[in-house]
PDB file of N, CA, C and O in Angstrom:
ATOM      1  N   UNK A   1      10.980  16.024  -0.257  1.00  0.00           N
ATOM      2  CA  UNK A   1      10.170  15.102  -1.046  1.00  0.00           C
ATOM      3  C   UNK A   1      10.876  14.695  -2.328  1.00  0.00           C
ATOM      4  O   UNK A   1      11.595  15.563  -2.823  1.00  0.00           O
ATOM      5  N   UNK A   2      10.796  13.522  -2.954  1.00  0.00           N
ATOM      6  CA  UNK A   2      10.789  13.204  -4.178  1.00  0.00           C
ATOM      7  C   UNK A   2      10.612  13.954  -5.139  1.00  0.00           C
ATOM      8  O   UNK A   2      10.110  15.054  -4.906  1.00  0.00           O
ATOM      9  N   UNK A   3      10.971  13.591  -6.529  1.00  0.00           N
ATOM     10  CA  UNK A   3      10.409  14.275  -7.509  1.00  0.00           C
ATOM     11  C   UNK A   3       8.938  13.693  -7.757  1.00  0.00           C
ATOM     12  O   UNK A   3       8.811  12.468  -7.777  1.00  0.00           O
ATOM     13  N   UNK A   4       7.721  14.586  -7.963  1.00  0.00           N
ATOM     14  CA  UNK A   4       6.658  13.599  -8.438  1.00  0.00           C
ATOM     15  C   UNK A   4       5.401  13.978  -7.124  1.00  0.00           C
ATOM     16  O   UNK A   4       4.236  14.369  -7.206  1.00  0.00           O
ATOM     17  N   UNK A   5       6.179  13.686  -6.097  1.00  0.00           N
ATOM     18  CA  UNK A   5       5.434  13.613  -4.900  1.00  0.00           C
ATOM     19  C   UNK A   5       4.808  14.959  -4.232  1.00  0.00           C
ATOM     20  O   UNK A   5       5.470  15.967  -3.986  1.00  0.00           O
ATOM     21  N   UNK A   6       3.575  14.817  -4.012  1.00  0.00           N
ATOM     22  CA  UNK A   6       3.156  15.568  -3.111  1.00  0.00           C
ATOM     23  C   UNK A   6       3.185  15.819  -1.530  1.00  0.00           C
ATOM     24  O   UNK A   6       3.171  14.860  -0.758  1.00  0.00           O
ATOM     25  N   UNK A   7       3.225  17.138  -1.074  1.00  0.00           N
ATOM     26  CA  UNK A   7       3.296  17.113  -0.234  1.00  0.00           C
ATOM     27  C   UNK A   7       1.994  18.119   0.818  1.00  0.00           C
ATOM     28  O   UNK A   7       1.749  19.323   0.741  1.00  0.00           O
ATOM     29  N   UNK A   8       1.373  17.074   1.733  1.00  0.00           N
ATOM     30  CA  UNK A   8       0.444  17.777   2.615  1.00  0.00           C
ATOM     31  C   UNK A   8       0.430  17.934   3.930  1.00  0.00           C
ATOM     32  O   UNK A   8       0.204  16.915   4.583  1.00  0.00           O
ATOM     33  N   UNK A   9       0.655  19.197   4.658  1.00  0.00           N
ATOM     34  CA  UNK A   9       1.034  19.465   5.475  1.00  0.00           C
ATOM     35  C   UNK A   9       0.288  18.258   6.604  1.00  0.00           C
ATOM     36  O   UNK A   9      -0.832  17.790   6.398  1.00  0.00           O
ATOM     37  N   UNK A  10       1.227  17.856   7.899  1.00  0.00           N
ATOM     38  CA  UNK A  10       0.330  16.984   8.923  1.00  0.00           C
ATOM     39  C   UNK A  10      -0.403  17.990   9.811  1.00  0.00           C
ATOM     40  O   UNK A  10       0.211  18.977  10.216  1.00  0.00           O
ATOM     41  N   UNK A  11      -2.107  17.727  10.241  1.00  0.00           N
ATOM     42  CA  UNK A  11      -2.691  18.265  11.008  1.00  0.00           C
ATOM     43  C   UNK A  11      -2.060  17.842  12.689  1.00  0.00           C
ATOM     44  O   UNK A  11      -1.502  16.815  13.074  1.00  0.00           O
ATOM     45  N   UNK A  12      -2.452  19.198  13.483  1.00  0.00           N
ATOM     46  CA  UNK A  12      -2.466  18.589  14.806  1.00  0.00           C
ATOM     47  C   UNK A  12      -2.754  17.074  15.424  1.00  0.00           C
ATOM     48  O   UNK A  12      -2.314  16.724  16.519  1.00  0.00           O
ATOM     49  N   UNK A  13      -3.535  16.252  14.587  1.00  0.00           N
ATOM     50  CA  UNK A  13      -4.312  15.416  15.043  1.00  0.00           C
ATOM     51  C   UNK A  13      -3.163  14.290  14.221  1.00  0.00           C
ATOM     52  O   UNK A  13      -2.847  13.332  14.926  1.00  0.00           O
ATOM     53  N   UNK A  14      -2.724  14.320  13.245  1.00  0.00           N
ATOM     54  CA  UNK A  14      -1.803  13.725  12.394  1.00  0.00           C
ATOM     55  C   UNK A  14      -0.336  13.675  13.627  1.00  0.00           C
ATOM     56  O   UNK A  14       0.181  12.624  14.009  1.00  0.00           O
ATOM     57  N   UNK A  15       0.017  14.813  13.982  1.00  0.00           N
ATOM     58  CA  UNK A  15       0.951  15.174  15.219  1.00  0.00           C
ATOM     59  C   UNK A  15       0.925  14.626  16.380  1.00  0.00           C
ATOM     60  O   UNK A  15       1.942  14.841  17.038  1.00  0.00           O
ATOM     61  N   UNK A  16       0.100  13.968  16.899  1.00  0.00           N
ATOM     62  CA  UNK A  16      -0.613  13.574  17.854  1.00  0.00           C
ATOM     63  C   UNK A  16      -0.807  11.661  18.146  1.00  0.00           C
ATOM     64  O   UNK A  16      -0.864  10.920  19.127  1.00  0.00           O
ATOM     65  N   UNK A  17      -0.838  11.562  17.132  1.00  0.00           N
ATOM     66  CA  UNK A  17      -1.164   9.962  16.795  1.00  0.00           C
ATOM     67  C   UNK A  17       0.181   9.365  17.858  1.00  0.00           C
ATOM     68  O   UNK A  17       0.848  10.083  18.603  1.00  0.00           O
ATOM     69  N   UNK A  18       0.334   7.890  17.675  1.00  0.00           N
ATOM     70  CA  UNK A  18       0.963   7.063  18.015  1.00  0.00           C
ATOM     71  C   UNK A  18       1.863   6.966  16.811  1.00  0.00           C
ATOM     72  O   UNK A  18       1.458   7.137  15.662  1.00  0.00           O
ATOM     73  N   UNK A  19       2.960   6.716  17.099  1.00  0.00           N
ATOM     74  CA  UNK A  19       3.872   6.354  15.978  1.00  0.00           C
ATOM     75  C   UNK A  19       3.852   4.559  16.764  1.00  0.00           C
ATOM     76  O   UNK A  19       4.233   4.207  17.880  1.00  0.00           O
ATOM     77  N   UNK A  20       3.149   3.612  15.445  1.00  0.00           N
ATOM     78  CA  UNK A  20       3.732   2.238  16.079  1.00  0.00           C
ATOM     79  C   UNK A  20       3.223   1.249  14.602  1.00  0.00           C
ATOM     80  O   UNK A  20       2.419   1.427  13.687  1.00  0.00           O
ATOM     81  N   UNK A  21       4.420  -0.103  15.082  1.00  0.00           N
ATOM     82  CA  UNK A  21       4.204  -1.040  13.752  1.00  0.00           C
ATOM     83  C   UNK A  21       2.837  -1.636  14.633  1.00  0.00           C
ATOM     84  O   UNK A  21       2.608  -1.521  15.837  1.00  0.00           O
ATOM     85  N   UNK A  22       2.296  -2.088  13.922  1.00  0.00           N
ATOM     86  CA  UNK A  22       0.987  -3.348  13.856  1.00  0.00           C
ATOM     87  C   UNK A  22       1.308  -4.508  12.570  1.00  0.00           C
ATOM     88  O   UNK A  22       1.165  -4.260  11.372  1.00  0.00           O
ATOM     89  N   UNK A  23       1.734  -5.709  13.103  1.00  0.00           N
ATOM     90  CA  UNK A  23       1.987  -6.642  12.287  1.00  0.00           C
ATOM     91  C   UNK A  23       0.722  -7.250  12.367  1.00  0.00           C
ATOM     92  O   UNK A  23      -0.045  -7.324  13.327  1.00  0.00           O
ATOM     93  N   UNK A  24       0.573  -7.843  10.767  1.00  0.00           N
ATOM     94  CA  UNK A  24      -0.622  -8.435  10.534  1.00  0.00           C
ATOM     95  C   UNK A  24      -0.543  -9.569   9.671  1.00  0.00           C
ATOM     96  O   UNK A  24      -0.050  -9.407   8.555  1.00  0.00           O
ATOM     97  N   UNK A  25      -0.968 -10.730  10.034  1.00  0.00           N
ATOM     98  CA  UNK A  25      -0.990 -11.938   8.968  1.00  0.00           C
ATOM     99  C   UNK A  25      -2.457 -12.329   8.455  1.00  0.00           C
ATOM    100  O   UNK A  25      -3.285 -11.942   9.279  1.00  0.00           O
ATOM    101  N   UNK A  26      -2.827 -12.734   7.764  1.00  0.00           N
ATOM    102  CA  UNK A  26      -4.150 -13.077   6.734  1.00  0.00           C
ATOM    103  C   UNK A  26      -3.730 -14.410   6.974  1.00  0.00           C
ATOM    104  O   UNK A  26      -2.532 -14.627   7.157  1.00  0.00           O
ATOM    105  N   UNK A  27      -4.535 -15.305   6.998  1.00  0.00           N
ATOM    106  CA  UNK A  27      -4.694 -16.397   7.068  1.00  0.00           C
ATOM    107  C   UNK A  27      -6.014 -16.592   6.150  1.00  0.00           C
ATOM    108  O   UNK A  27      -6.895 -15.817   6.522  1.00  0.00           O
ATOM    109  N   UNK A  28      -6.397 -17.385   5.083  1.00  0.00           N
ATOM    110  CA  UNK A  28      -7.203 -18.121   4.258  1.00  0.00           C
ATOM    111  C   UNK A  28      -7.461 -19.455   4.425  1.00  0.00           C
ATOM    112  O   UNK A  28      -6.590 -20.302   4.622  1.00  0.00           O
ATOM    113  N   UNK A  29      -9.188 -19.760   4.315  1.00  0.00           N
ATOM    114  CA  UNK A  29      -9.153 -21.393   4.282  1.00  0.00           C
ATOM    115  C   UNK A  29      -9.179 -22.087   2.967  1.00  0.00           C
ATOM    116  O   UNK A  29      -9.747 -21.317   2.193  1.00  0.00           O
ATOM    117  N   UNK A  30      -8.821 -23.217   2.323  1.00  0.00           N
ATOM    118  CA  UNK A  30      -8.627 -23.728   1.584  1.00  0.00           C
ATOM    119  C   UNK A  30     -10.305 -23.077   0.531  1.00  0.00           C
ATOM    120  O   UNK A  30     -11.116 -22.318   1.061  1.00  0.00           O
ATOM    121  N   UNK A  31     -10.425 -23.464  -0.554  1.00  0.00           N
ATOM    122  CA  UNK A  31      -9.366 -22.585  -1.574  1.00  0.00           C
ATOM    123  C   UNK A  31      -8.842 -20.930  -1.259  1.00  0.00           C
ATOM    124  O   UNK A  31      -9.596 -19.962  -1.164  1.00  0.00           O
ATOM    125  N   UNK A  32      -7.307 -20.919  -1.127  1.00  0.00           N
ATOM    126  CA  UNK A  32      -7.202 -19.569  -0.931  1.00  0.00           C
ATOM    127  C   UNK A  32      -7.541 -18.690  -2.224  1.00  0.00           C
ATOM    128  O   UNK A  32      -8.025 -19.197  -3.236  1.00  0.00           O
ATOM    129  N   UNK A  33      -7.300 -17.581  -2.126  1.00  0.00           N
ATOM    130  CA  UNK A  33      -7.223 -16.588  -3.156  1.00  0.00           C
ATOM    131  C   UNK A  33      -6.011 -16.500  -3.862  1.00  0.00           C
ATOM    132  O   UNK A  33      -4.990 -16.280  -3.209  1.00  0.00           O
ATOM    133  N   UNK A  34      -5.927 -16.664  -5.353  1.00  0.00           N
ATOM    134  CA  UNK A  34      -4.873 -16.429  -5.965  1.00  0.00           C
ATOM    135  C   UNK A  34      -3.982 -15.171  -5.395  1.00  0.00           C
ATOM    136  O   UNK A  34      -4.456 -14.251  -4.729  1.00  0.00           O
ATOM    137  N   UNK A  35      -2.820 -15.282  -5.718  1.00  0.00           N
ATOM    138  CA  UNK A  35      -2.117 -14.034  -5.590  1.00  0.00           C
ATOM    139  C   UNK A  35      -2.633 -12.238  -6.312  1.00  0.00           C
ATOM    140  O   UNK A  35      -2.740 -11.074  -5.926  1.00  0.00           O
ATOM    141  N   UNK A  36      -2.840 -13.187  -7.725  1.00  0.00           N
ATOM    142  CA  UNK A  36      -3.095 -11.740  -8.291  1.00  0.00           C
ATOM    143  C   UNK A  36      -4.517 -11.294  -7.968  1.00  0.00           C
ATOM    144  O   UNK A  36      -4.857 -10.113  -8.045  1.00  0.00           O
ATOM    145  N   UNK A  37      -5.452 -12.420  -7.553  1.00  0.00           N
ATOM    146  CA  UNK A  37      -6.640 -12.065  -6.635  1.00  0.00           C
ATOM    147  C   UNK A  37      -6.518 -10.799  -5.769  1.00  0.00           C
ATOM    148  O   UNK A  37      -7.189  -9.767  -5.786  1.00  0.00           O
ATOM    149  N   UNK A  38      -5.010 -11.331  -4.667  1.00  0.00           N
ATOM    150  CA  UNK A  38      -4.894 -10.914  -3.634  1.00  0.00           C
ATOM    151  C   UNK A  38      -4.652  -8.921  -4.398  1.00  0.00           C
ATOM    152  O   UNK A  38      -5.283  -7.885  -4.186  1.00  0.00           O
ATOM    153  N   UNK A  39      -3.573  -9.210  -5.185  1.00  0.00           N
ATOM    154  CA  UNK A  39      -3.531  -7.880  -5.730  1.00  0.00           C
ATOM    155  C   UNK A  39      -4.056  -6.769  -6.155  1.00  0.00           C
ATOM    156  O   UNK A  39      -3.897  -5.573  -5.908  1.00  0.00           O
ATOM    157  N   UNK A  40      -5.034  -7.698  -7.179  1.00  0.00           N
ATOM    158  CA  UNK A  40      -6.833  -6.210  -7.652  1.00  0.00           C
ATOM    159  C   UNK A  40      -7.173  -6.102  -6.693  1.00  0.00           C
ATOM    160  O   UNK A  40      -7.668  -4.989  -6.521  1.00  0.00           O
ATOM    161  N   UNK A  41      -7.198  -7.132  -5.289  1.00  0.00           N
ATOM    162  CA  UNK A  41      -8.012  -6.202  -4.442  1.00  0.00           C
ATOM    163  C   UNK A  41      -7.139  -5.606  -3.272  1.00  0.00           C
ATOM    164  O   UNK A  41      -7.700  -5.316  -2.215  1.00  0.00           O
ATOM    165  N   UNK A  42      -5.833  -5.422  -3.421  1.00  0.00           N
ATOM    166  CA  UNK A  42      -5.167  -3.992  -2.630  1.00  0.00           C
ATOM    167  C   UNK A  42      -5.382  -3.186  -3.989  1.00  0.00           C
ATOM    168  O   UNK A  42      -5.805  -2.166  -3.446  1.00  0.00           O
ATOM    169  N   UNK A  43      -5.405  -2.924  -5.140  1.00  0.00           N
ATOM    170  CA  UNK A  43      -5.208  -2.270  -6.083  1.00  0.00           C
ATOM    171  C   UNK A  43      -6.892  -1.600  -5.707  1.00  0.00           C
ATOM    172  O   UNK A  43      -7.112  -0.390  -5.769  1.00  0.00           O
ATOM    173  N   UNK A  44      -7.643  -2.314  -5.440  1.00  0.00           N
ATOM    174  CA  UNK A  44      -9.175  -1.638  -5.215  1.00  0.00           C
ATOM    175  C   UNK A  44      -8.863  -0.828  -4.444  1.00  0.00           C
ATOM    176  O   UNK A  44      -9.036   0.323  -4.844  1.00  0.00           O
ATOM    177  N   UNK A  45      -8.310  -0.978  -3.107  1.00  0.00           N
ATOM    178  CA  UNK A  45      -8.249  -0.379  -1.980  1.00  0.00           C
ATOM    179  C   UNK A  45      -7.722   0.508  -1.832  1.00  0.00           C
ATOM    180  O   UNK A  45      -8.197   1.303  -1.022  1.00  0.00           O
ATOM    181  N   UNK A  46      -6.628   0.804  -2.441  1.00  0.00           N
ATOM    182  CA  UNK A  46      -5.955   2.249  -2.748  1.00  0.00           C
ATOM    183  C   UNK A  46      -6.627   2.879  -3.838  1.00  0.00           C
ATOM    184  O   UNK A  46      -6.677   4.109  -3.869  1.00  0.00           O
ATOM    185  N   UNK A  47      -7.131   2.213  -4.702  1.00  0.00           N
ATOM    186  CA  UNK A  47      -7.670   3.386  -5.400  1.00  0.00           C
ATOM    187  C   UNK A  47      -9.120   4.252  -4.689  1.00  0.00           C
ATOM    188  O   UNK A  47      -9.473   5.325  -5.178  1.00  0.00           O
ATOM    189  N   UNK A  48      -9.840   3.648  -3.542  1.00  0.00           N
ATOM    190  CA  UNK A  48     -10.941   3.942  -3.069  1.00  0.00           C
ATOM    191  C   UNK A  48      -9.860   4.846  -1.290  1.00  0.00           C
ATOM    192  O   UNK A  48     -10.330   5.641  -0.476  1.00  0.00           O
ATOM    193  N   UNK A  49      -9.074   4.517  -1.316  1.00  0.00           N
ATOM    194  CA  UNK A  49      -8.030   5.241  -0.157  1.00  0.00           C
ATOM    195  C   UNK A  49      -7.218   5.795  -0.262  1.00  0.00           C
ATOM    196  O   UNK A  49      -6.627   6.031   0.792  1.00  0.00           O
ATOM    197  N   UNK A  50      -6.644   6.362  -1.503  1.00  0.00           N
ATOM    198  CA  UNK A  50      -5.344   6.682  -1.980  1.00  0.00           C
ATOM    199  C   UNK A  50      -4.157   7.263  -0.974  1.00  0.00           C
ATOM    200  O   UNK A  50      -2.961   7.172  -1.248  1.00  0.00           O
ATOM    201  N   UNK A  51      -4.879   8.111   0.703  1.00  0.00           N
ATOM    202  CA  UNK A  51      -4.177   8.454   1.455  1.00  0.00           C
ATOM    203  C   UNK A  51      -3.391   7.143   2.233  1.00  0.00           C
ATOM    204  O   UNK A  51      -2.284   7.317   2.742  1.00  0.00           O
ATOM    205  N   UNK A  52      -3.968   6.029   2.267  1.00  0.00           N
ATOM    206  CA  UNK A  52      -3.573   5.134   3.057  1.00  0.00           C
ATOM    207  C   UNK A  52      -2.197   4.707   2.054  1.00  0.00           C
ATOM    208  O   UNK A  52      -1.478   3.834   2.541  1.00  0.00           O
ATOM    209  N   UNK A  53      -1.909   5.096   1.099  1.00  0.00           N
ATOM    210  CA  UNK A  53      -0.963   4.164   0.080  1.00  0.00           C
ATOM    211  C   UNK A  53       0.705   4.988   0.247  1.00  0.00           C
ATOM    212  O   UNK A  53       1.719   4.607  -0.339  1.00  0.00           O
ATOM    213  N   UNK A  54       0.613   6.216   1.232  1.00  0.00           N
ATOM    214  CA  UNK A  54       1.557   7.143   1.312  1.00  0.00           C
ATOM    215  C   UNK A  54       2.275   6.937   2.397  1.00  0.00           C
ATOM    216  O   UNK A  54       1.782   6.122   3.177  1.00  0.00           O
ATOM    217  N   UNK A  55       3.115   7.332   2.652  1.00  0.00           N
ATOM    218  CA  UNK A  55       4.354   8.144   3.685  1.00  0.00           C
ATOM    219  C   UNK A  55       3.763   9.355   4.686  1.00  0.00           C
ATOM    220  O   UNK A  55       3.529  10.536   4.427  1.00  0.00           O
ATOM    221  N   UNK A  56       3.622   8.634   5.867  1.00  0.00           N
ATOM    222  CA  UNK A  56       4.086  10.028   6.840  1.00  0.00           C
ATOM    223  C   UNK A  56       5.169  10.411   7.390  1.00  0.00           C
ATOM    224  O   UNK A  56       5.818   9.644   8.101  1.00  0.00           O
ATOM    225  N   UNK A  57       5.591  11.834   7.117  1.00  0.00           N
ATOM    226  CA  UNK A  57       7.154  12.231   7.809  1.00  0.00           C
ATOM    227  C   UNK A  57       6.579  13.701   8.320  1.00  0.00           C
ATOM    228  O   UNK A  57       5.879  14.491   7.688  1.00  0.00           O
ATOM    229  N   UNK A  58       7.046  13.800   9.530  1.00  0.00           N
ATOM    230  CA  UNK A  58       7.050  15.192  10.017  1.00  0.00           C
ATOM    231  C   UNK A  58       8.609  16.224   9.397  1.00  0.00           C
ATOM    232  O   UNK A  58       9.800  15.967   9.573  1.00  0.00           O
ATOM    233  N   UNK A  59       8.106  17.144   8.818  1.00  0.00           N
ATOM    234  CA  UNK A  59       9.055  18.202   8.082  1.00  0.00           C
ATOM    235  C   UNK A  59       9.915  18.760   9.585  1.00  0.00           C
ATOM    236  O   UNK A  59      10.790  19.623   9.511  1.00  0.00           O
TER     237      UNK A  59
END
């Protein structure tokens, strides 16, 4: 790990998953959302998910 970073062990079920990309595009209809719109609200989202904002690596 990094300096800084925590580290939490992966459960069986973490072990288990699929390792795979999922590409995703957003599409908006006119008026879109500003950018920094777009930003407070990933900035919401990790702060209400904070696990989703990390790294998985098997040790």
């Amino acid at each position: 790990p990094l300096a800084g970073e925590k580290v939490v062990p992966l459960t069986v079920f973490d072990r288990a998953a699929f390792d795979l990309f999922v590409p995703i595009v957003f599409a908006y209809h006119a008026p879109a959302p500003s950018n920094e719109a777009l930003k407070e609200g990933f900035r919401t989202a990790v702060a209400a998910y904070p696990h989703m904002a990390g790294r998985l690596a098997a040790a």
